[in-house]
LUMRORO-337884 format. One record per residue (C-alpha): z, y, x. Coordinates in steps of 0.1 Angstrom, whole numbers, padded with zeros to 4 digits, always signed. Example, Ala and Ser with C-alpha at 12.3 -4.5 7.8 and 13.67 -1.06 7.14 Angstrom:
<atoms>
+0078-0045+0123 +0071-0011+0137 
</atoms>
This chain:
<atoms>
+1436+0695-0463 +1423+0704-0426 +1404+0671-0422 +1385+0674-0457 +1374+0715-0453 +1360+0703-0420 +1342+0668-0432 +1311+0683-0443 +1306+0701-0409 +1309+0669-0392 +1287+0652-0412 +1263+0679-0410 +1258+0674-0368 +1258+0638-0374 +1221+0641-0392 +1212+0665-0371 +1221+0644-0343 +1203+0618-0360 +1169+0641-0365 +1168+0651-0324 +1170+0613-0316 +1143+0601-0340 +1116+0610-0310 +1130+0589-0289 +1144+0560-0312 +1108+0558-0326 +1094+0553-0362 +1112+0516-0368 +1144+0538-0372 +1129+0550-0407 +1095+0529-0415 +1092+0494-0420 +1068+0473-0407 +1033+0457-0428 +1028+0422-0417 +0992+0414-0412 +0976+0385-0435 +0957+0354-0417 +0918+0358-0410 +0893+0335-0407 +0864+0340-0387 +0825+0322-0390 +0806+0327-0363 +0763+0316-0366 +0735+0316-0344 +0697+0324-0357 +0678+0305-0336 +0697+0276-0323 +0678+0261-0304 +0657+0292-0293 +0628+0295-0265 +0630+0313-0236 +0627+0353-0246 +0628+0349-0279 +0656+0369-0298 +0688+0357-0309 +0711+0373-0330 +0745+0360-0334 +0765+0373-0368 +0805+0370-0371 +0819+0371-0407 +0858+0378-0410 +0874+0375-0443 +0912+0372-0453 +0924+0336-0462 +0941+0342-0488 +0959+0371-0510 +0933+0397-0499 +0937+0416-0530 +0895+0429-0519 +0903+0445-0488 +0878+0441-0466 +0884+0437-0428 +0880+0463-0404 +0877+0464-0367 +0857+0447-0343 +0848+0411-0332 +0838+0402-0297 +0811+0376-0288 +0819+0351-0256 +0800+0327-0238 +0828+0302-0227 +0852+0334-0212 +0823+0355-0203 +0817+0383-0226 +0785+0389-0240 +0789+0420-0264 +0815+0437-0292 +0798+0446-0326 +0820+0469-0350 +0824+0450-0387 +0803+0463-0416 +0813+0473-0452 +0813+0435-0456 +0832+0425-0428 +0803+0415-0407 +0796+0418-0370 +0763+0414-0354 +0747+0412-0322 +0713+0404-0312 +0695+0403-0279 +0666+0388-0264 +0678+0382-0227 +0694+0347-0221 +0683+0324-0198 +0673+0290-0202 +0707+0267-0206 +0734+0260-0227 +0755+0284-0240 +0791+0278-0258 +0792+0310-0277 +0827+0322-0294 +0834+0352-0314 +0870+0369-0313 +0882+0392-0344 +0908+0420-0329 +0926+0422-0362 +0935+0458-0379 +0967+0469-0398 +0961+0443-0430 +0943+0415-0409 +0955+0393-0382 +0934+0386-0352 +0910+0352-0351 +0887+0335-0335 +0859+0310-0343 +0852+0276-0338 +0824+0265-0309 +0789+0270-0310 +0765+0257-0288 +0732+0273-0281 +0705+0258-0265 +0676+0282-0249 +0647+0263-0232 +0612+0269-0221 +0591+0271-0253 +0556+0253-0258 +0573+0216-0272 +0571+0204-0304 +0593+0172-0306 +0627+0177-0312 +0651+0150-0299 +0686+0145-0295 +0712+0133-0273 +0741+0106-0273 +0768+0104-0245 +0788+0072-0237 +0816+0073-0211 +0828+0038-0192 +0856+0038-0191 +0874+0055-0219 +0903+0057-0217 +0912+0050-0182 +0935+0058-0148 +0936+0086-0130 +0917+0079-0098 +0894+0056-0114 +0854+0064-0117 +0842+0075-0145 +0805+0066-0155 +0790+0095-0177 +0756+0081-0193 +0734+0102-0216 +0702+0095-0237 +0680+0115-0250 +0661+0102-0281 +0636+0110-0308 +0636+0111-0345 +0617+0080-0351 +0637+0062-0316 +0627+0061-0279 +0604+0088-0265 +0578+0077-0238 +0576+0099-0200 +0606+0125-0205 +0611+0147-0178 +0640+0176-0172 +0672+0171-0167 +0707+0163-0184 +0739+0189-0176 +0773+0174-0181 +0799+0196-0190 +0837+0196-0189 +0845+0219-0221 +0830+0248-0208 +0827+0237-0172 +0792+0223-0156 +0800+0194-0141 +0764+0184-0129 +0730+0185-0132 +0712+0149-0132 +0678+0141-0139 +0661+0125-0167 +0643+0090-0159 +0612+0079-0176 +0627+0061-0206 +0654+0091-0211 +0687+0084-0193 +0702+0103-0172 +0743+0090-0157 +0770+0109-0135 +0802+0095-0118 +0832+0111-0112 +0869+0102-0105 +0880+0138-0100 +0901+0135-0133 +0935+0143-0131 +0960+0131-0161 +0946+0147-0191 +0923+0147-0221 +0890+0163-0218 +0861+0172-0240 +0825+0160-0228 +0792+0169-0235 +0754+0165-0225 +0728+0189-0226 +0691+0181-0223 +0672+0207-0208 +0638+0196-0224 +0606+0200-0213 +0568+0211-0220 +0566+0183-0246 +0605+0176-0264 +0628+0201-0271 +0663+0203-0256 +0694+0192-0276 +0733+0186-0268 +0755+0155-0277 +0780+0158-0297 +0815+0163-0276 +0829+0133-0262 +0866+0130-0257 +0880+0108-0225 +0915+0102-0222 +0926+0096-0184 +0963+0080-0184 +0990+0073-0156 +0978+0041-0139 +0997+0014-0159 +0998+0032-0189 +0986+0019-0217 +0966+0046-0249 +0987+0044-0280 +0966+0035-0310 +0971+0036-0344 +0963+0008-0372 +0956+0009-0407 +0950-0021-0434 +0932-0018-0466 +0918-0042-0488 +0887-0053-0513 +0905-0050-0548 +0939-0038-0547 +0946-0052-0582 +0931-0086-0580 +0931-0118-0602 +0950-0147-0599 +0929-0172-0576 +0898-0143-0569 +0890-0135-0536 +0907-0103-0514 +0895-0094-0480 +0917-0073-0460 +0905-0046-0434 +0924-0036-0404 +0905-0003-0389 +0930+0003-0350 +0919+0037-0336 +0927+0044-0300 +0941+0079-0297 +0909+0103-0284 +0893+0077-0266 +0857+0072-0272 +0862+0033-0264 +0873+0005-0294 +0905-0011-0286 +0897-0049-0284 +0921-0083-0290 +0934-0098-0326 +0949-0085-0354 +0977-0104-0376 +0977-0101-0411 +1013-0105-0430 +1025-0107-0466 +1059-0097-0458 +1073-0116-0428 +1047-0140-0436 +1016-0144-0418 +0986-0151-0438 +0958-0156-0409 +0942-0130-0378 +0911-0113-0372 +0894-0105-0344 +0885-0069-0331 +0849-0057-0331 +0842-0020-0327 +0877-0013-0338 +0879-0034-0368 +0889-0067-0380 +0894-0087-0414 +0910-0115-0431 +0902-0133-0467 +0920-0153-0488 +0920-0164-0524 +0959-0180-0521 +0981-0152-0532 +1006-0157-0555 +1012-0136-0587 +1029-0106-0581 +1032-0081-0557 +1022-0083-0517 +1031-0061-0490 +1005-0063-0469 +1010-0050-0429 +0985-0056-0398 +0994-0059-0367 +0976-0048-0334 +0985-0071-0305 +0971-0046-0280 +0950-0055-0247 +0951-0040-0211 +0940-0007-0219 +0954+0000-0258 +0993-0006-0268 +1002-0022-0298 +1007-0008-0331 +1020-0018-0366 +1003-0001-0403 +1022+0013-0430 +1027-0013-0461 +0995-0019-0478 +1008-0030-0514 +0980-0057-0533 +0993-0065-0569 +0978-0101-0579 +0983-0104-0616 +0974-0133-0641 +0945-0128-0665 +0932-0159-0673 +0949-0175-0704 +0962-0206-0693 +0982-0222-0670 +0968-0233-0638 +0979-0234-0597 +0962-0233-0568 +0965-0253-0533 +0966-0238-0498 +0972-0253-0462 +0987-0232-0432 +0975-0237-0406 +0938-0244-0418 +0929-0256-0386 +0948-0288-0366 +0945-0302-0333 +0955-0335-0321 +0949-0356-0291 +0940-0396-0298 +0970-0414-0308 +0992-0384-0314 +0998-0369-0349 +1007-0332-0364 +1022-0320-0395 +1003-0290-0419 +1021-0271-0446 +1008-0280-0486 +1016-0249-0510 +1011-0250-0544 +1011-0215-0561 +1015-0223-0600 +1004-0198-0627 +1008-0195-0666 +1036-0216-0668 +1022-0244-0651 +1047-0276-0653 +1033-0303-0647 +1037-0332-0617 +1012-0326-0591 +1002-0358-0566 +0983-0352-0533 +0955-0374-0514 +0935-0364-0486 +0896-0374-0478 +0873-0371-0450 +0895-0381-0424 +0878-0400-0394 +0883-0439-0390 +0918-0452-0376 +0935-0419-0394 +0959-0417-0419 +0977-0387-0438 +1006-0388-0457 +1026-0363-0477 +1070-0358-0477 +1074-0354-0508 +1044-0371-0522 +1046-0351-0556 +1062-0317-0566 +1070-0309-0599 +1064-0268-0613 +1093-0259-0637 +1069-0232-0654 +1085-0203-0633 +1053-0197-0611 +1071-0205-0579 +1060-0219-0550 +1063-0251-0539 +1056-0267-0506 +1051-0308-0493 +1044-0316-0457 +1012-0334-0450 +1015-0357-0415 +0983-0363-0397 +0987-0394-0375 +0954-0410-0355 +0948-0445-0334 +0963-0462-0365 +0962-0499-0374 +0979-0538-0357 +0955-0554-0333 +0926-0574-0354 +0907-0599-0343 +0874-0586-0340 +0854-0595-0373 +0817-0597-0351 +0837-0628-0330 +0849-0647-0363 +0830-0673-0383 +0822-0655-0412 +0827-0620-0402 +0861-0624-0412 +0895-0611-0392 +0926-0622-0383 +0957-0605-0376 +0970-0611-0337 +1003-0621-0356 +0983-0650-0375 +0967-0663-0345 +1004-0672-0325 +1009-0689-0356 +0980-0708-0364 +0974-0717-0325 +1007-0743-0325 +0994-0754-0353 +0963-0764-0339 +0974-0773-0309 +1003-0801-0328 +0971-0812-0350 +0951-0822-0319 +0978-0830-0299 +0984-0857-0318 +0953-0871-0329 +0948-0872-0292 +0978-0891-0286 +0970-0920-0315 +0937-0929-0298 +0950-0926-0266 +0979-0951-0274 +0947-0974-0288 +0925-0973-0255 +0959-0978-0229 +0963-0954-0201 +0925-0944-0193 +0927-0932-0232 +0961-0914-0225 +0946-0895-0192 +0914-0882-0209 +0931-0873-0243 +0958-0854-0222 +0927-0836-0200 +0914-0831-0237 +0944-0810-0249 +0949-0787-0222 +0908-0777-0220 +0918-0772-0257 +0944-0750-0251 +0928-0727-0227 +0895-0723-0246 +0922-0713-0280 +0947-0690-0258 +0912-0672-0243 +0900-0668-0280 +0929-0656-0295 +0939-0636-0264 +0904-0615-0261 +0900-0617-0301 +0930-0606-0311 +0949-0589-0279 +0947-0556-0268 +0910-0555-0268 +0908-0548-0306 +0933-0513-0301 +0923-0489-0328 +0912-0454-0312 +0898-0424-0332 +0871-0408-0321 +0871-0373-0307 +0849-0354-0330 +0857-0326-0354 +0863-0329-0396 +0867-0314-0422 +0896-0328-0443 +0901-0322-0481 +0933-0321-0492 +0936-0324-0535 +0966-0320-0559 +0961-0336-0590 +0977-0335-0622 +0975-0347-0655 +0952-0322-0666 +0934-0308-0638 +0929-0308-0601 +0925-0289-0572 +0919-0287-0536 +0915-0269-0503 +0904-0280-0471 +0915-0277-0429 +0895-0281-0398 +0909-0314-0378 +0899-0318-0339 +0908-0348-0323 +0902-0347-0287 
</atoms>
């Protein structure tokens, strides 16, 4: 009974505990806090490029990004050139700031305007601006590209900086003034401009990093100044190579059966203003269907041999001494079957084949079937070069109507053929085989021999001598014929050259073909 008469006087120096401590806990104890919404802010420059003198006035815009429900931002937004302040304008009933002035000197400014925020908007800034003041009096405008070499590259390494400045309609004739290079917001140099426009800087002060370049032309009494666009360089660890990344497209995701798709492989590497050079492979799966070669960053590959169905397509970057390798995502290309009938298709892998004379090489035959196609397919080749052959294991395949590939191996061979006598040394332009000749010689030889023998049995022993010297003058003037006529002399050789061999599969209804590249060398 004690305890509950003297709870509410407990309670009642708890609050007022409570109430002397609120000074010093602050108002979080009892309020709770209004997050600010995101801003946005626009900065723009009116002039840009301006003359030396002239007035400039630069205008800020902040507005909420989203969920404003019309407020209007309050507060003030701060103008910078790079982290030099130039002036702080209050916002308007629209949520404007301006600031105008009439002062700046001739250069290159990069101009940046801060928002402070206010209880229902957050603080932002905007996006770079460069302004360009310059003597006034010219009346061509031109502009300005920057190339760096090399890009990317090592720490340590010198870096060639080369600007240009240019007109609207191309090259401009006796520029003068001079080109500034910046590092972000850092001057770098000041080089001059030579006749035709260039002005280049070297460095290897670059530590491990990536930077953002740019060139200003200062102009002169004729052109008016203008500033390339922001380069970025890479610099890497020496040894280290700039990851890239690769993508693969193609001509007509969705084609027909037999048409024509050309895939494109764009590789970017990283921030670097350089193209990553070397090959890209194209695969259908784990298969490879052919490479392209890198220009400017991209590469293709065409082909009119893909089956019906679906294809994942990847590319493959092989990488050189400055880019790493890289792998796309799975391009999928859906080849359907449109036609109406039944057909197939032939393809060879590799399309191109190399030999040296009197060795031989294999090349794959596929023939892609369509429609239902089930008939026996035959193959023969044409346009081979003399003393070649081809053959095919198996010499026929035979579609069941399921559409499914089926493959023969074609074997190349060269320096083919027996030794011949040569048909310009033969009566009659005709030719023996060396095999013939060891025949026929005996015979010859016995048909002589003995005819020599019978009229040298008639004429005694004088007879006998001269018949015998008869036969063996025979003999060697036969062996030396047959010998350089039908020896060695007559081995086949093909002749280096290149061809273009066409390989056809015929059935009973239709036929068709492809072709390969053949060296011999």
């Amino acid at each position: 009974m004690c305890l509950r008469r003297k709870a509410p006087v407990v309670i009642s120096w708890i609050g007022l505990a409570l109430v002397a401590l609120l000074p010093v806990l602050g108002s979080p104890v009892i309020a709770v806090a209004q997050g600010a919404q995101p801003s946005v802010t626009n900065l723009t420059i009116n002039p840009d490029p301006a003359t030396l003198g002239q007035t400039v006035v630069f205008s800020a815009k902040v507005a909420g990004v989203t969920g404003d429900m019309g407020l209007i931002p309050t507060g003030t937004v701060t103008f910078y050139n790079g982290s030099t302040q130039l002036a702080t304008a209050t916002l308007d009933s629209n949520g404007v700031g301006t600031f105008s002035t009439s002062s700046l000197a001739i250069g290159l400014y990069f101009i940046t305007a801060a928002y402070g925020g206010d209880s229902n908007f957050a603080s932002s800034t905007s996006s770079l601006v460069l302004l360009t003041v310059y003597q006034g009096g010219a009346n061509t405008s031109t502009s300005t590209s920057l190339t760096i070499q090399p890009d990317p590259g090592d720490m340590g390494q010198t870096f060639t900086f080369s600007a240009r400045v240019s007109g609207g309609t191309g090259a401009l004739g006796q520029v003068s003034g001079s080109m500034t290079f910046y590092n972000g917001t850092t001057q770098m140099a000041v080089m001059p401009v030579d006749n035709s426009g260039l002005a280049t800087y070297s460095s290897s002060s670059f530590d491990v990093g990536t930077y953002s370049i740019t060139a200003a032309y200062s102009g002169d009494s004729k052109y008016q100044p203008s500033n390339s666009p922001a380069v970025p360089l890479q610099v890497n660890l020496p040894g280290t190579l700039t990851p890239t990344t690769t993508t693969v497209t193609s001509s007509n995701s969705n084609s027909d059966f037999g048409s024509t798709v050309i895939f494109f492989a764009n590789v970017g590497g990283g921030i670097g203003g350089s193209h990553p050079t070397g090959t890209v492979t194209f695969l259908d799966g784990t298969t490879t269907l052919g490479t392209g070669t890198l220009l400017n960053g991209a590469a293709s590959y065409s082909t009119s041999t893909l089956s019906i169905g679906t294809h994942s397509i990847t590319a493959q970057y092989s990488g050189d001494a400055d880019f790493a390798a890289s792998t796309s995502s799975v391009f999928t290309q859906t080849v359907s079957f449109s036609s109406g009938s039944s057909t197939f298709i032939v393809n060879v892998n590799p399309s191109a084949l190399t030999l040296s004379q009197g060795s031989s090489g294999s090349i794959v035959v596929t023939v892609l079937p369509a429609g239902g196609f089930n008939q026996q397919i035959s193959f023969t080749c044409s346009g081979l070069p003399i003393y070649t052959t081809c053959s095919f294991s198996p010499a026929t395949v035979s579609p069941d109507g399921s559409n499914t590939s089926l493959t023969s191996n074609l074997t190349i061979k060269t320096n083919v053929g027996s030794s011949w006598l040569s048909p310009g040394n033969l009566p009659f332009g005709r030719s023996l085989p060396s095999e013939l000749a060891t025949i026929v010689s005996p015979v010859l030889f016995g048909v002589f021999g003995i005819g020599a023998a019978r009229r040298g049995r008639r004429r005694g022993r004088r007879g006998m001598t001269r018949a015998a010297l008869f036969l063996a003058g025979l003999c060697v003037l036969m062996s030396v014929w047959f010998v350089a006529c039908g020896g060695s002399g007559t081995k086949r050789t093909t002749p280096s050259g290149n061809s273009t061999v066409t390989v056809v599969g015929s059935s009973a209804s239709q036929g068709q073909s492809t072709t390969f590249s053949l060296t011999v060398q």
